[in-house]
Each structure stands twice: as structure tokens, then as C-alpha cells.
C-alpha positions as CSV (number, residue, x, y, z in Angstrom):
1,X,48.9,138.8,76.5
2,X,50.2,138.3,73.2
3,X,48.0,138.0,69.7
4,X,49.4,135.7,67.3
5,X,47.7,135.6,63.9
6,X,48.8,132.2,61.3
7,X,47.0,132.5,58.2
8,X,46.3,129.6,55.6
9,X,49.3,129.4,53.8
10,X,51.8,128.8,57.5
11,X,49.5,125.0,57.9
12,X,48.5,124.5,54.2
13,X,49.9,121.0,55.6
14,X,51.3,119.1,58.0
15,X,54.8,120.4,57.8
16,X,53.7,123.8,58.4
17,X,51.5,122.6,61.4
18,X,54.8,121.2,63.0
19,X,56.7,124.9,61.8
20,X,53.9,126.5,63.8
21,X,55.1,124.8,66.9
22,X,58.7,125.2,66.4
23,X,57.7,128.6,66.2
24,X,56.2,128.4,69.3
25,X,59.3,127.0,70.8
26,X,61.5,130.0,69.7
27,X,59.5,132.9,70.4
28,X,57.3,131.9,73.5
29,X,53.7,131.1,74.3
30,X,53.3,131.7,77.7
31,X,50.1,134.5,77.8
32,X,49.6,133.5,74.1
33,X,46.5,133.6,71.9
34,X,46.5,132.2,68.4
35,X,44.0,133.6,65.7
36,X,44.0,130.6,62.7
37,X,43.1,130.6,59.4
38,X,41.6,128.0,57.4
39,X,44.6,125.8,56.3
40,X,45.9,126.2,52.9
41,X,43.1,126.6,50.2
42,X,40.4,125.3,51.9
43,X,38.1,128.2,52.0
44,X,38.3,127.7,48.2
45,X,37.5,124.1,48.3
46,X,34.5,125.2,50.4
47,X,33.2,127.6,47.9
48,X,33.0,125.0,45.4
49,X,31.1,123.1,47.8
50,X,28.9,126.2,48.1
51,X,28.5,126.6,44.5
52,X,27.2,122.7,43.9
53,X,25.1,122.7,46.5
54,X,22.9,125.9,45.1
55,X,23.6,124.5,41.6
56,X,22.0,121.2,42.7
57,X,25.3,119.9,40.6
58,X,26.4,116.2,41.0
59,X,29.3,117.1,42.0
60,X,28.5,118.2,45.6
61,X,29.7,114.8,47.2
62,X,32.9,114.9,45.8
63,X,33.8,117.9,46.3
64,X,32.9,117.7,49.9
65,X,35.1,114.2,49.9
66,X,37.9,116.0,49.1
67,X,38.0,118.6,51.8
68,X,37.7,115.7,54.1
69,X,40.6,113.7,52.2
70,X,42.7,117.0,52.5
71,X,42.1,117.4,56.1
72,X,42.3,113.6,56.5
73,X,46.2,113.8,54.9
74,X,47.0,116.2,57.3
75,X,46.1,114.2,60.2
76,X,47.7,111.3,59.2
77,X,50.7,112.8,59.0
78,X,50.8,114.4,62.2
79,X,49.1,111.8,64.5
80,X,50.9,108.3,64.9
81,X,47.8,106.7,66.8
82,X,44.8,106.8,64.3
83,X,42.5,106.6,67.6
84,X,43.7,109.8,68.7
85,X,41.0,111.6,69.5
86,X,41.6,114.4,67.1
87,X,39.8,112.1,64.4
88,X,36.8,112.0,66.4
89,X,36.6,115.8,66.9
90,X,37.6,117.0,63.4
91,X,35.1,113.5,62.3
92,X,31.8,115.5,64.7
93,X,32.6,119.0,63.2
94,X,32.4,117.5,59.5
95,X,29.3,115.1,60.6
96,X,28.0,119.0,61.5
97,X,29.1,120.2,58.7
98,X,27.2,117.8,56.2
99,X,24.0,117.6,58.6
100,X,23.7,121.5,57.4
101,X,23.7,121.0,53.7
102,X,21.3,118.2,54.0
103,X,19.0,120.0,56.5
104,X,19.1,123.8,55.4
105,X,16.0,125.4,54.5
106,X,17.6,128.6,53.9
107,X,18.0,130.7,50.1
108,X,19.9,132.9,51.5
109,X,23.3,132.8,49.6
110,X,25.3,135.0,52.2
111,X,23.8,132.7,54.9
112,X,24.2,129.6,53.6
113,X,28.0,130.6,52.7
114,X,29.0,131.6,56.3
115,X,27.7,128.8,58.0
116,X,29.4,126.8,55.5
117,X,32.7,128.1,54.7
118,X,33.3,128.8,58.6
119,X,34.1,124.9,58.9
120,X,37.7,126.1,57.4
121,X,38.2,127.5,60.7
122,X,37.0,125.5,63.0
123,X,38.9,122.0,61.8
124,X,42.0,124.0,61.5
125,X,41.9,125.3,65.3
126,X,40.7,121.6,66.2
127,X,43.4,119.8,64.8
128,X,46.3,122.5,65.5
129,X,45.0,122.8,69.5
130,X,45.4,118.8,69.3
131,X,48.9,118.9,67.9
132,X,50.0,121.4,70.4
133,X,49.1,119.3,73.5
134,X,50.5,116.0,71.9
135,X,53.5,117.7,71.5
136,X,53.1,118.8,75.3
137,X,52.3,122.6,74.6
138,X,49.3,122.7,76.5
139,X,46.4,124.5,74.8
140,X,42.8,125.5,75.6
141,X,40.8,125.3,71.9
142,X,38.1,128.2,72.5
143,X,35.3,128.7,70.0
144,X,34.8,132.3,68.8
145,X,31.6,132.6,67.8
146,X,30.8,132.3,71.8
147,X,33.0,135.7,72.1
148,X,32.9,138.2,68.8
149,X,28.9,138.7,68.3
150,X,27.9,140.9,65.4
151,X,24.4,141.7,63.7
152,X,23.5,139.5,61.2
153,X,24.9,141.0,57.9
154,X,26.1,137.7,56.8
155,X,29.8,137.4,54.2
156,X,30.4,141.3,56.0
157,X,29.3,141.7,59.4
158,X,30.1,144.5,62.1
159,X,30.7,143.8,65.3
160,X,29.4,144.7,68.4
161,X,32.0,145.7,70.7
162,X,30.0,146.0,73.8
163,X,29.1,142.5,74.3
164,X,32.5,141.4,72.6
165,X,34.2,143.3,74.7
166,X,32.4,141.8,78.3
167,X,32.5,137.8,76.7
168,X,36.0,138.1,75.5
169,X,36.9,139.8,79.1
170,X,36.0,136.8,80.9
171,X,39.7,135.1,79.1
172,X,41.9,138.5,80.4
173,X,43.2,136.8,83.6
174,X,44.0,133.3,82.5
175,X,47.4,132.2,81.4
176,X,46.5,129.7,79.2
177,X,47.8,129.4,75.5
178,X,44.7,130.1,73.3
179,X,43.4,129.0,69.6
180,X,40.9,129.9,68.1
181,X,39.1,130.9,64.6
182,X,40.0,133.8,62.5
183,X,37.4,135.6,60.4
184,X,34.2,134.2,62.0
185,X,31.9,135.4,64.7
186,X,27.7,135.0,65.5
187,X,24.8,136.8,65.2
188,X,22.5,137.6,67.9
189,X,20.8,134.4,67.3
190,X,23.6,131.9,67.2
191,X,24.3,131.8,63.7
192,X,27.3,132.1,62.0
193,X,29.0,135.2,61.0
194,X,31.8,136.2,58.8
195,X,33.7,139.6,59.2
196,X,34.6,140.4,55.4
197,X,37.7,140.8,54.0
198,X,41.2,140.2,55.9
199,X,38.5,139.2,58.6
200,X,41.5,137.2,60.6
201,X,43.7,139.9,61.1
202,X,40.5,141.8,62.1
203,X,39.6,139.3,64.5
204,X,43.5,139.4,66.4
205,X,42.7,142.7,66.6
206,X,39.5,142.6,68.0
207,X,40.6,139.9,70.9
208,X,43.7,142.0,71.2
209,X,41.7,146.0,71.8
210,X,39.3,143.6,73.9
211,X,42.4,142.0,76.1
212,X,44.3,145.2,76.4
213,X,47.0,142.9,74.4
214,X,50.9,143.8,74.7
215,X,51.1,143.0,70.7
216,X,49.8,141.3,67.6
217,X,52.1,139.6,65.1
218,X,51.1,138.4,62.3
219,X,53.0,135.5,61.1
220,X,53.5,135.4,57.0
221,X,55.4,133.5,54.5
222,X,57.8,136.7,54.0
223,X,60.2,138.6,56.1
224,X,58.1,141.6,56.7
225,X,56.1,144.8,54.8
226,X,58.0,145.7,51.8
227,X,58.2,148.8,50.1
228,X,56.8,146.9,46.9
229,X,55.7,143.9,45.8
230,X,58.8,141.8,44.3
231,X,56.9,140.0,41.8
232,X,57.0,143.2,40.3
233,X,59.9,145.5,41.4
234,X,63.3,144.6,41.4
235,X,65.3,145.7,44.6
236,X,62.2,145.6,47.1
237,X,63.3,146.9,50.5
238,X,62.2,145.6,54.1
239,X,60.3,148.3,55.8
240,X,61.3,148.6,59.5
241,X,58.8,150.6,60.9
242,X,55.2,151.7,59.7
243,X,53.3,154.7,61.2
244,X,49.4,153.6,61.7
245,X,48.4,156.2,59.6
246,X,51.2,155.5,56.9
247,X,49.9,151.8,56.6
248,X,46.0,153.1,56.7
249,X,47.2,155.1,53.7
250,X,49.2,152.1,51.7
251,X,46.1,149.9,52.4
252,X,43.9,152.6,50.7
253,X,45.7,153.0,47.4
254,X,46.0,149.0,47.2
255,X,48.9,147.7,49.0
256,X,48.9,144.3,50.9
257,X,49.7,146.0,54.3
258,X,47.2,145.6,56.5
259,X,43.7,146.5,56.1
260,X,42.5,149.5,57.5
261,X,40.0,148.0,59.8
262,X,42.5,145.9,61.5
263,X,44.5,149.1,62.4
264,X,41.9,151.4,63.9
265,X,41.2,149.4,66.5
266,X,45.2,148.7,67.3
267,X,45.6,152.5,67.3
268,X,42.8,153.3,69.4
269,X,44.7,151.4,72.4
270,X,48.2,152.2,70.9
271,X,48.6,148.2,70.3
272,X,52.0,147.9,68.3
273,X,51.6,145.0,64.9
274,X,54.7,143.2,64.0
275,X,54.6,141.4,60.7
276,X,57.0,138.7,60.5
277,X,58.2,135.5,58.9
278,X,57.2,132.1,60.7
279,X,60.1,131.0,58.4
280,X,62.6,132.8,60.1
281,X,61.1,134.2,63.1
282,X,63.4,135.9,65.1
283,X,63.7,138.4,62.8
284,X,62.4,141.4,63.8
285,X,60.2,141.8,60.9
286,X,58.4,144.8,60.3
287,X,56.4,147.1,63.2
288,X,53.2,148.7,62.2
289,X,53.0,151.6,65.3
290,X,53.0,154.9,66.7
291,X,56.0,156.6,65.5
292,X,57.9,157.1,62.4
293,X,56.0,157.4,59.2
294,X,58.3,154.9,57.5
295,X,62.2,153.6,58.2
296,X,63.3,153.6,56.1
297,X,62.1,156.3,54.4
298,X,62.0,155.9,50.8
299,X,59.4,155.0,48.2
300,X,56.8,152.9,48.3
301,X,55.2,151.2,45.0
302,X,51.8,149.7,44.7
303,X,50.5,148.2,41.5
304,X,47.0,147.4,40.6
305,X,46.4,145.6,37.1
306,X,43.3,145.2,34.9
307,X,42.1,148.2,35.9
308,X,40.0,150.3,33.5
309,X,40.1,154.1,32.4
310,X,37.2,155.5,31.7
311,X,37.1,159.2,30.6
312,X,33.3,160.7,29.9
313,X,32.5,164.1,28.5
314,X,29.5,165.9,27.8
315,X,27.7,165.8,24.5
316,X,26.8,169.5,24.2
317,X,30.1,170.7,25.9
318,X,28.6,171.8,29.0
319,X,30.2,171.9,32.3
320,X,30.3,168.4,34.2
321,X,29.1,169.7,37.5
322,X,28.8,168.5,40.9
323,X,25.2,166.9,40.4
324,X,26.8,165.1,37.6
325,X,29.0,163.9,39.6
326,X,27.3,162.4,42.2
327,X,25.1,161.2,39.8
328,X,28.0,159.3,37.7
329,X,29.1,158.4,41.7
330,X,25.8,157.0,42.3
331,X,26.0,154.6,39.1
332,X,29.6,153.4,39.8
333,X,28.2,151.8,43.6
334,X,25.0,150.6,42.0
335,X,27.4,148.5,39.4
336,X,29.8,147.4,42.3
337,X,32.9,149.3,40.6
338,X,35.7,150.4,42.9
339,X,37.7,153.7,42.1
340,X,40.7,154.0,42.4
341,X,41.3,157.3,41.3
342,X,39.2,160.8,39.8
343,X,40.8,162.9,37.3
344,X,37.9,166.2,35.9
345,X,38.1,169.5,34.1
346,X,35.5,171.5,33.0
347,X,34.0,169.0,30.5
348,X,35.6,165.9,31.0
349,X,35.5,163.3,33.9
350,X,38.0,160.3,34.3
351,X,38.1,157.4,36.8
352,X,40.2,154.5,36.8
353,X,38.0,151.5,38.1
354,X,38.4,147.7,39.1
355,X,35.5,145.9,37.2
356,X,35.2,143.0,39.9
357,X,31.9,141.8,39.0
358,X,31.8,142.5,34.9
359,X,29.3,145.0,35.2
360,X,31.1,147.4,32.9
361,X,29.0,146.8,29.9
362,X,25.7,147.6,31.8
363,X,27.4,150.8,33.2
364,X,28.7,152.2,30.0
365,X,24.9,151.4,27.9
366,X,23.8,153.7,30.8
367,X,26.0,156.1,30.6
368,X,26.0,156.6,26.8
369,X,22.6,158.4,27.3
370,X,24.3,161.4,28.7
371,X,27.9,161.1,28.1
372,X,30.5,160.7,25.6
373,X,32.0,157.6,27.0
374,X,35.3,156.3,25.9
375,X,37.8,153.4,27.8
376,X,41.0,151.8,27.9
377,X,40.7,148.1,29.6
378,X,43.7,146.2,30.8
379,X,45.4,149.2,32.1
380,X,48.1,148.9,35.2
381,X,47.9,152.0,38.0
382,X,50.5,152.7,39.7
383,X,50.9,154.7,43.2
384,X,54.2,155.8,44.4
385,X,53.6,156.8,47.9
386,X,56.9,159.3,49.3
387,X,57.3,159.4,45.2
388,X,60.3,161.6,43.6
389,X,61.5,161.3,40.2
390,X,63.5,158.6,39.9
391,X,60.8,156.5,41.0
392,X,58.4,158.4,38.3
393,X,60.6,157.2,35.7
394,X,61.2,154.1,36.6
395,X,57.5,153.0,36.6
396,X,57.0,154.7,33.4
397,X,60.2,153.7,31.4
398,X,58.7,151.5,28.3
399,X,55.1,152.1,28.8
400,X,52.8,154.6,27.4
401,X,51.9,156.8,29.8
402,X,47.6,157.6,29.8
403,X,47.1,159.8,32.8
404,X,49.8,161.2,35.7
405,X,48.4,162.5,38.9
406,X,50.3,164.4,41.6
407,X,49.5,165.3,45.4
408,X,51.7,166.1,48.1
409,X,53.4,162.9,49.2
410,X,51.4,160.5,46.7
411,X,51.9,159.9,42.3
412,X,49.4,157.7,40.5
413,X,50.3,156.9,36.8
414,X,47.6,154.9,34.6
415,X,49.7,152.8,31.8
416,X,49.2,150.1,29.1
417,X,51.7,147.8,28.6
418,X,55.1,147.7,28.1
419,X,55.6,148.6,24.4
420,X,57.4,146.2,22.3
């Protein structure tokens, strides 16, 4: 069996619902599973919905309206016969959806949020599986939260492979094409889960370690992995082949590759991941597998902006230690803030850090007790994976240069902006 994973942006609308079966058409789906996103922004839409309904705002009915008049564009332009039954099913799942927010007892904001945002998934499956048979591709529309079951950490759960494993088993030996949900599972109990970040390419990989799966491909609106991003490199290059451990690396230092927990899985069972376009899809795209670190082999730029640098040393000029460390470790977590890369000496520590959820303030009041504590916000950090000069000094032509780190195959460089 194949795993075929379409996220949000390849049926934002009806034209890419129709793309999805054209690409269908040219690739195959006998033996075929599809993994769907929530179409377009709607995940989005449905936090807004999230965040009236705990605001008690006034504004919750209309901005549930419009997630149905979005989905309800879609379908019109799609379906000729407006008593298809496709309008009854996606009609039940949003009649479930609104029985939930008027009947939920819950304060549990992680709770409340998967069993809401979920929906995305579910009406996209429903009314892509209906396409596919009207356009006589038949399909069987499987619900996933009777397959992946994880504990109940709601917005983040883990998985638990043994029962996964023996529910999604019972699918290995049938031929049918398959769509289902990405990103959701449920709990022990029946509630709905959600699997954290890039939980739909997670969830193709779960189905396909589970299945034993020939392949996954994940379908995007570009031709493959590049070796940067072109919004912000000139001349980016189409990777041919990624090593697991070369993309588990990438995805570390902040590319959009894959993420990490989507590959261990794939590399347990030596599961090959194409990335292509579903624009031009017999391309060959890019292959994520055991082999070749990269080909081509050249470097590989990532870019990370608003990042802060924050350098402390100590008051007295004492040595910053190792319980110091932790200690200034320990802090970072509590406040949420991600590192992205450690720079010390003798008395002076340096970290460059993603401020997510503005909690930088509280951290540096805290730190100023101990520490001399200075900052630069709005930095840019760049990693040049497979990094030699000429890609040094490219990055750092026209910018003022705050910190430059070397390791064997990897060069991080902390900037401001581009000087005038």
C-alpha cells in the first residue's frame, strides 16, 4: 500500500479538490490511502471559533457561519445535484459540531480545542471521499479516531502503537482506496485527540509503519525539498535525495523538511518519503530515504527571524558553571523559550531564543537578580548545513555580523539587518 498525504493548501477549494483527483488519475490509486488535511485555512477559522466561545464574545455565531459558508462554496461547486447526499453528511458532522459548543461542560482549553478544531478534518475527508466516488473513483471514507488511539494529552498527544498498530491492521489486506483524517486520533475514552505539530504527516506515517506501506508522498504546492527557502535565497536548488538522518538534522536547526517525528517511524521499517508537487506530479520530486546524505550535495540554508540574542554574565566575574547552567536551562523551559543555539566562556553565556509566547520580559526581571543581562531582539540566525565559505559570505554580505559558530558539517551566524 501506498500513503498519500494532501495537506490544506492542495483543496483550500474546489479547484484543488478536482486537482486531487486528476492527480489520482496520473499516478494511480489502486492500494491507496489518503491522509487529508483540513482544507485551506480552516483550522484557523476554527480557532477563532475557539477563542469566542471561551470569550463568551458575540461573535461566536458568525464566525461559526462562516466555516459553514466556506465549506458550503466548496460544495456547490463541486456537486451539480444540491440533494447529493454529501450535504447531508458534511450538514450531521456540523449539526455535531455545534451540539458540542452548546453542550460542553468542559474548562479545559486543550480539550475543548481538539474536539473542536478536529471538525477541519473530518468535513474535508467527507466531502473529498464523496467527490471521488461521484467521479467514479471508488472510495471507502474511514474515521481515524477508531484506529490511532493515544493517552489523553490533549493539542500534543502520544500515541500508542500497540493498539494502533492491531486496529489499523485490520485495513492491511483490503484493496480499497482509503481517506481519512490527518492530525487527529482518540483517547482511551473516545475523545478526541490531536498529535501536535505537522500531526498529518505524523499520521501517514503512523498508518504507513502500521501497514508495512511501500511509500509515503506527501503532496505540496512546490516541486520538492529545497536546499533553501526562495523567499529568501536567490538560486534555490531541488534536492534529489535526503538521507533520514540528513533531514532529522535540517528539521532540527529549523528547516521545513519534515519533522523529525514523522521520520523515525519511516526509518524504523526503512519506508522511503517522496515530497512532490500535486501541481506537476510526475516529477519525481524529492526522496527522503536510506542512502545518500544529500544529491546533490551542496549547501543547505535555513533562516530563522525574530529571534533574540541574549548574552548574560556574571556580576562578580565568577565562573558560569554547570549548575548555572542548568539553572538558566531550567528558566528558559519554565518561560516556553526555544533555543536555538548556546555560545559560553568562562564568564559569559549566550543563547539565541524564539520568544513564542512573549515571556521574555518576565525571564530577563528574573534573571537580572544574578546576571548581567544584555539582548539584541529582531535578530535573523542563520544555519548553513554542508557550509563552506562562499556560502559564509554570502549570508553575511551587508549585515552586521553578532555571533559565528562553527562545527563539523554545520555554521550558525546571528545578524541584524541588512545595513543601509
Amino acid at each position: 500500500m501506498r500513503i498519500f498525504k494532501f495537506g490544506g493548501a492542495s483543496v483550500k477549494d474546489a479547484a484543488g479538490v478536482k486537482n486531487v483527483f486528476d492527480v489520482l488519475q496520473k499516478v494511480g490509486y489502486e492500494e491507496v490511502l489518503l491522509v487529508v488535511s483540513a482544507m485551506g485555512k480552516t483550522t484557523n477559522a476554527l480557532e477563532l471559533v475557539i477563542k469566542n466561545y471561551f470569550d463568551k464574545s458575540n461573535e461566536l455565531f458568525e464566525s461559526i457561519q462562516e466555516v459553514k459558508k466556506y465549506h458550503n462554496e466548496i460544495l456547490l461547486n463541486l456537486f451539480d445535484d444540491e440533494n447529493h447526499e454529501v450535504y447531508f453528511d458534511v450538514k450531521s458532522h456540523f449539526a455535531d459540531f455545534e451540539y458540542f459548543i452548546r453542550s460542553n461542560k468542559s474548562p479545559n482549553y486543550n480539550f475543548v480545542y481538539d474536539q473542536i478544531v478536529s471538525f477541519g478534518e473530518i468535513i474535508s475527508t467527507t466531502i473529498l471521499s464523496h467527490y471521488m466516488n461521484y467521479r467514479n473513483i471508488p472510495t471507502q471514507w474511514i474515521d481515524v479516531r477508531n484506529y490511532i488511539k493515544t493517552d489523553n494529552t490533549y493539542r500534543d498527544a502520544e500515541v500508542n502503537w500497540e493498539i494502533t498498530q492491531r486496529n489499523i491492521g485490520k485495513i492491511a489486506k483490503k484493496k480499497s482506496l482509503f481517506i481519512t483524517q490527518g492530525f487527529v486520533g482518540s483517547d482511551e475514552n473516545g475523545f478526541t485527540t490531536t498529535l501536535g505539530r505537522e500531526g498529518s504527516d505524523y499520521t501517514a506515517a503512523i498508518f504507513a509503519y502500521c501497514l508495512n506501506a511501500e511509500s509515503v508522498t506527501i503532496w505540496k504546492d512546490v516541486p520538492g525539498v529545497m536546499n533553501a527557502d526562495p523567499r529568501y535565497f536567490e538560486n534555490a536548488t531541488l534536492l534529489n535525495q535526503i538521507s533520514y538522518r540528513e533531514a532529522i538534522e535540517l528539521a532540527f536547526y529549523g528547516a521545513s523538511v519534515i519533522h523529525p517525528k514523522t521520520l523515525q517511524p519511516l526509518q524504523k521499517k526503512e519506508i522511503p518519503l517522496f515530497v512532490k508537487s500535486f501541481i506537476n506530479p510526475l516529477l519525481p520530486g524529492t526522496s527522503v530515504s536510506k542512502g545518500e546524505d544529500l544529491d546533490p550535495k551542496l549547501p543547505c540554508f535555513i533562516v530563522k527571524k525574530d529571534q533574540l540574542l541574549l548574552s548574560l554574565s556574571s556580576i562578580d566575574f565568577s565562573f558560569i558553571m554547570e549548575e548555572n547552567i542548568s539553572e538558566i536551562f531550567n528558566l528558559l523551559h519554565l518561560h516556553k523559550l526555544k533555543v536555538s543555539l548556546i555560545q559560553n566562556s568562562a564568564i559569559s553565556f549566550s543563547v539565541c531564543i524564539e520568544d513564542k509566547f512573549g515571556n521574555f520580559n518576565e525571564l530577563k526581571k528574573i534573571l537580572s537578580k544574578k546576571f548581567k543581562v544584555s539582548f539584541n531582539d529582531n535578530v535573523s540566525l542563520y544555519t548553513i548545513r554542508h557550509f563552506d565559505e562562499k556560502a559564509a559570505q554570502m549570508v553575511e554580505r551587508n549585515k552586521n555580523v553578532l555571533l559565528r559558530q562553527i562545527s563539523r558539517e554545520t555554521m550558525q551566524i546571528v545578524t541584524t539587518s541588512e545595513s543601509n
